[in-house]
Backbone bond lengths (Angstrom), bond angles and torsions (degrees), N, CA, C in turn:
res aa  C-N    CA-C-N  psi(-1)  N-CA   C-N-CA  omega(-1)  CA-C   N-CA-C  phi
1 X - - - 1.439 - - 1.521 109.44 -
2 X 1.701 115.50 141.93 1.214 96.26 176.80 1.978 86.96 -133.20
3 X 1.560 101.95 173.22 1.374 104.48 173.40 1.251 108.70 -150.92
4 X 1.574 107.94 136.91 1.720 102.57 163.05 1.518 116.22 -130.83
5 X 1.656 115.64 176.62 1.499 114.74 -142.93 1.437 78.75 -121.55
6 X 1.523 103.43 142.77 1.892 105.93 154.42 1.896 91.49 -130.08
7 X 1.308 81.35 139.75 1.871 80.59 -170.29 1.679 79.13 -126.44
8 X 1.709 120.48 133.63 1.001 141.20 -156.99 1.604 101.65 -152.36
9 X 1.977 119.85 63.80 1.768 119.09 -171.47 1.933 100.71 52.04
10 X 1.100 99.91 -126.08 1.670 107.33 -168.81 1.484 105.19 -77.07
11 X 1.330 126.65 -10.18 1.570 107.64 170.23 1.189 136.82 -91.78
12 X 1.187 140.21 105.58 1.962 134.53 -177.25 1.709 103.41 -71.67
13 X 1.311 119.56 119.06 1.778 101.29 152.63 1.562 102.55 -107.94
14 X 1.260 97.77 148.00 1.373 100.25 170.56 1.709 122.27 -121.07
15 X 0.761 118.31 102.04 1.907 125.55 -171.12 1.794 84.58 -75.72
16 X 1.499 95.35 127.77 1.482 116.79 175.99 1.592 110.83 -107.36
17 X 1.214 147.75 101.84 1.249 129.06 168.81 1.991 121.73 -109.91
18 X 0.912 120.05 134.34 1.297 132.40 166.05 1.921 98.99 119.99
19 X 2.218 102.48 -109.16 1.537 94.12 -153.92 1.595 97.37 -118.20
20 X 1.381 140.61 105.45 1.478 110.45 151.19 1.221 130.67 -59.90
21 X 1.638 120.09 117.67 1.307 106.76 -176.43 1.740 96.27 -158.68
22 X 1.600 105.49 -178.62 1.347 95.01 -175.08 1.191 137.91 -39.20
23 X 1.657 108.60 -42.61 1.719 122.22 174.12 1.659 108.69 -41.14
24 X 2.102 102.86 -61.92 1.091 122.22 -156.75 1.997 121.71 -66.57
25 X 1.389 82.55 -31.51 1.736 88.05 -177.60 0.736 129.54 -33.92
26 X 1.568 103.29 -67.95 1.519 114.26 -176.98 1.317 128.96 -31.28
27 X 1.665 107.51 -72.92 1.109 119.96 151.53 1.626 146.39 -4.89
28 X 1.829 99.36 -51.38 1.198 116.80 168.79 1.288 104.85 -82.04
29 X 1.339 116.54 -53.64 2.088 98.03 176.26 0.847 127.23 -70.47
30 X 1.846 121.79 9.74 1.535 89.20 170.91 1.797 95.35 -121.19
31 X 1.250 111.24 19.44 1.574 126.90 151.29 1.435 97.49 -66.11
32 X 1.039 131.53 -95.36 1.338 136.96 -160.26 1.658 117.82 -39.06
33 X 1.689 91.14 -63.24 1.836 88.72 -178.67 1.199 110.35 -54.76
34 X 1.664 128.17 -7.39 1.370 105.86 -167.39 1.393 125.97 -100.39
35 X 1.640 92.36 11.82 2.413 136.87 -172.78 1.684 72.08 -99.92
36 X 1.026 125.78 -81.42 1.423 125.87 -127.49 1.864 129.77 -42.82
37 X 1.019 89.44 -18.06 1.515 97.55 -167.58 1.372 130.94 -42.16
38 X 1.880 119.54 -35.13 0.881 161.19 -175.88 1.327 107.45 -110.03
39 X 1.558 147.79 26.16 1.297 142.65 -148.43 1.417 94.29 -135.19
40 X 1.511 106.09 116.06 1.578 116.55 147.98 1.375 151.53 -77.15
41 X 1.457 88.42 -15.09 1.597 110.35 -147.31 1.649 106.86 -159.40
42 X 1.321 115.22 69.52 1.351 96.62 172.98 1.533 119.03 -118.98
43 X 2.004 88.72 168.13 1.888 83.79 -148.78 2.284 83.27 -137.70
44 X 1.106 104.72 133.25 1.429 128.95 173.15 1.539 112.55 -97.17
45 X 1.402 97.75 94.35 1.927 86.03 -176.65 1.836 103.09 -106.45
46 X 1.427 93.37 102.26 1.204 103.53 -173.44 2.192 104.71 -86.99
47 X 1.083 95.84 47.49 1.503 92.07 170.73 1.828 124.80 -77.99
48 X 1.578 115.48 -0.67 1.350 106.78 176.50 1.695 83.72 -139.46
49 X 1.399 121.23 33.05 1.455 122.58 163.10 1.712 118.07 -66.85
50 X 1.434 119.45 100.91 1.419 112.84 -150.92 1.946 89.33 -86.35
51 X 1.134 129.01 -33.99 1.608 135.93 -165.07 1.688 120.78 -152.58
52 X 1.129 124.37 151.18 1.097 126.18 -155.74 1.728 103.52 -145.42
53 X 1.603 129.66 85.90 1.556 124.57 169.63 1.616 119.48 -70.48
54 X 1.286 102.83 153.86 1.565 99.02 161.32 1.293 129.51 -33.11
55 X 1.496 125.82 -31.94 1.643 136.67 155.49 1.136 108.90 -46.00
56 X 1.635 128.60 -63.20 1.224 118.83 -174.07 1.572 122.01 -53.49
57 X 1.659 118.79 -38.13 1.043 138.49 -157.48 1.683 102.41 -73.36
58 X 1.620 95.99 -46.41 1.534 100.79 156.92 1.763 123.74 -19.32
59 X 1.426 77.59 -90.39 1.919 98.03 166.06 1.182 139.98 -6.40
60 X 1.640 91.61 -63.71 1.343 118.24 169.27 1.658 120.31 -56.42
61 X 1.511 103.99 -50.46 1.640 117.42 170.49 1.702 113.86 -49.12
62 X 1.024 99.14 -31.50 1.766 124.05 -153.84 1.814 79.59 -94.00
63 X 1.063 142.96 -16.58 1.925 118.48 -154.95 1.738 63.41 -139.79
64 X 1.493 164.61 -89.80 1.270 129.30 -153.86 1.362 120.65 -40.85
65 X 1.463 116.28 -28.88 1.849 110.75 -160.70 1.584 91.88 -83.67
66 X 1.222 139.46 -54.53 1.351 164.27 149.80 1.921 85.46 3.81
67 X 1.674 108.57 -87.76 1.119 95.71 175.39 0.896 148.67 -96.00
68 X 1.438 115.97 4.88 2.038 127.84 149.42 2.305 83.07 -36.56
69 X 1.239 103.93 -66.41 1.231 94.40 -139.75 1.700 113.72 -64.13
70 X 1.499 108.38 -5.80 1.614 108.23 173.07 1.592 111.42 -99.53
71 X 1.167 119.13 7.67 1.567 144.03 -173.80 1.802 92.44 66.10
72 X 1.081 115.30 46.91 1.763 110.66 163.95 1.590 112.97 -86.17
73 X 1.752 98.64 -172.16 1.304 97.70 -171.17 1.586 92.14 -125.92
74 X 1.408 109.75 138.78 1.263 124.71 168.16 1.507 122.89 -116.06
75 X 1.493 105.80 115.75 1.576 109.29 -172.39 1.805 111.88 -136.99
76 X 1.648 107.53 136.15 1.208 104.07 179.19 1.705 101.66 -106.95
77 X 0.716 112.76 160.87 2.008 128.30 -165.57 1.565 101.35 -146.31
78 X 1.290 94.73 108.08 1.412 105.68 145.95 1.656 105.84 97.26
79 X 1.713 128.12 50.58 0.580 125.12 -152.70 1.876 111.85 -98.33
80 X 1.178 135.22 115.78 1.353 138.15 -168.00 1.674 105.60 -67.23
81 X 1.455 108.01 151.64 1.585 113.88 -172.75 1.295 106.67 -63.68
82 X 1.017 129.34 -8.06 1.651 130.74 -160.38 2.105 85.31 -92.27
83 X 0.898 113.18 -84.42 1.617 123.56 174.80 1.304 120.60 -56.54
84 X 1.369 114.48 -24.79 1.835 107.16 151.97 1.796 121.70 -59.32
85 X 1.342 97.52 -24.78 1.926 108.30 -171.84 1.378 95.57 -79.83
86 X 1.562 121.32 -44.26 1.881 124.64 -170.17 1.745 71.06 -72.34
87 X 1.228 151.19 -36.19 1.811 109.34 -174.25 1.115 110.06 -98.17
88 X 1.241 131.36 11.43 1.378 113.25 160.39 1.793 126.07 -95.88
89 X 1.512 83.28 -9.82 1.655 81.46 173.50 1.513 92.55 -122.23
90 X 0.546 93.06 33.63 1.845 86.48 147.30 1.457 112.80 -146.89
91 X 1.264 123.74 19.09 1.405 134.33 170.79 1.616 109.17 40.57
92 X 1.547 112.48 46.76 1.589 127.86 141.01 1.495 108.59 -84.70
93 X 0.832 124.56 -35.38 1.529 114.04 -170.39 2.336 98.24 -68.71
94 X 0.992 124.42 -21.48 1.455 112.88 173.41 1.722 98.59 -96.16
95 X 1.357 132.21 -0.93 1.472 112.92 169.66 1.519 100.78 -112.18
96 X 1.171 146.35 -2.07 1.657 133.01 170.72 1.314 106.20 -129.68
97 X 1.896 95.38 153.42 1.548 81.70 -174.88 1.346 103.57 -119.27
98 X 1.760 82.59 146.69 2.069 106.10 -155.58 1.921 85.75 -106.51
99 X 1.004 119.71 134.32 1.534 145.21 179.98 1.970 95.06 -118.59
C-alpha cells in the first residue's frame, strides 16, 4: 500500500493505492492522525484502492468519529465495485459518505 497527502488550509486528500488490510492499516492511521490536527475536510480517494479488510474498515470508523467529533467533513471519492460490495454488506456504505 502506498499513500500520499495534499494538504489544501483545512482540507487533507488522501490518494490510497494498492491493499488496506491488517499489515497496511496501521501504517495508514498513523499517517493520517499525524495531518489531522488542523483538518476540516477530509477526503479518501480510493480510485486505485485494489482491497479493503476488516482493519481497514476499522479505520474508517476510527477517521468518521474523529471528525463527527470536531464537526468536520468526512468523504470517500471514487469508490471501485469490488469495495463498494465490502460496504454494502457490511452496512458502511449507509454510515459514510462515498462520492
Amino acid at each position: 500500500m502506498e499513500y500520499k497527502f495534499n494538504k489544501d488550509g483545512e482540507k487533507l486528500s488522501v490518494e490510497v493505492v494498492g491493499r488496506v488490510d491488517t499489515t497496511t492499516a496501521p501504517q495508514l492511521e498513523e499517517g493520517i492522525l499525524g495531518e489531522l490536527e488542523s483538518v476540516k475536510n477530509l477526503v479518501l480517494d480510493f480510485t486505485n484502492l485494489e482491497y479493503i479488510s476488516s482493519a481497514g474498515l476499522r479505520l474508517l470508523l476510527l477517521l468518521q468519529k474523529k471528525m463527527n467529533a470536531s464537526d468536520g467533513v468526512f468523504e470517500i471519492h471514487n469508490v471501485n465495485e469490488f469495495v463498494m460490495e465490502v460496504f454494502e454488506m457490511t452496512g458502511f456504505k449507509d454510515i459514510l459518505t462515498i462520492k
